[in-house]
N, C-alpha and C positions, 0 to 999 in steps of 0.2 A: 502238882497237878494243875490240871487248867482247862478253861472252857471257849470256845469258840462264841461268841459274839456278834448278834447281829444290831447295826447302829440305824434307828429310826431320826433322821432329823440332824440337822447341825451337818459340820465339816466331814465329817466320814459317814454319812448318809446312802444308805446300801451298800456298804460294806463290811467285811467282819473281820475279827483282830484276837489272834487267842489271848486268853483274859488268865490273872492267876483265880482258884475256884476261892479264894477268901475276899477278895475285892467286891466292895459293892458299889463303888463309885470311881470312871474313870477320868482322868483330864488328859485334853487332848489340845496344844497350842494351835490359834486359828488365827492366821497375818489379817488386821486391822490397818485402816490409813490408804494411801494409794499406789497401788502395788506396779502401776505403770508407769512408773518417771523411772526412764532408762537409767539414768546416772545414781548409784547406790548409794552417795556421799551427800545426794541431796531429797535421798527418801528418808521420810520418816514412820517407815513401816515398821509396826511395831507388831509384838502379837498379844491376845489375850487368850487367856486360859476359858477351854469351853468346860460345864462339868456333868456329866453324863450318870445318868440313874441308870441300875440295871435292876429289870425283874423276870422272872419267867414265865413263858406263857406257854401253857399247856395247850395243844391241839390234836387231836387223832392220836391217843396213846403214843405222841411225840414234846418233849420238852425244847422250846428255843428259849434262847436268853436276848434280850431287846435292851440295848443302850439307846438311852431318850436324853437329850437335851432339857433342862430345867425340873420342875416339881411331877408334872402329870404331863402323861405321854401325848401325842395329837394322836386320834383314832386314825386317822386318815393317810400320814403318814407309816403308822405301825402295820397297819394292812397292804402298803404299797411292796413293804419289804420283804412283807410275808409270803408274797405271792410273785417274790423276785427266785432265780436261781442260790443268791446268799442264804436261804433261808435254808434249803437242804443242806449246804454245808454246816453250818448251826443248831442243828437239830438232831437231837439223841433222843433214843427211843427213851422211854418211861420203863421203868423195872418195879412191878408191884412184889406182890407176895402173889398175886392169881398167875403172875407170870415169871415160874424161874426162870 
């Protein structure tokens, strides 16, 4: 199984990625160094690993799941995405007991 993915922040920033549903944390390689020197034998581009927190965030009898960059989310960006078209795709209803 697996979940769709909406990423707040960092390299894949409004975008979403299906996720397996056991993962709680994803990495994702981000090229560091200077990615504009034509000649590939005289770059020294390198990458580093970004590593993304996922939690869920319950809105309107809808559940998203939010990949954030570092320990705690930026508000600011987590609401940019929310109210991006990625976030409908990311979004599964909520299934209680009041609602078979």
């Amino acid at each position: 199984m697996s979940r769709t993915v909406l990423f707040a922040g960092g390299p894949l920033h409004g975008r979403t990625r299906a996720i397996d549903d056991h993962v709680r944390y994803f990495y994702v390689p981000e090229p560091c160094g200077d990615p504009y020197v034509l000649d590939p034998s005289e770059s020294d581009l390198q990458f580093r690993q970004v590593a993304y927190s996922l939690f869920r965030f319950a809105v309107c009898g809808r559940i998203v799941w939010i990949g954030y960059p570092g320990t705690t989310p930026d508000d600011g960006l987590v609401f940019e995405v929310l109210t991006s078209d990625g976030a409908k795709q990311a979004s599964n209803v909520w299934k209680t007991s009041a609602h078979p």
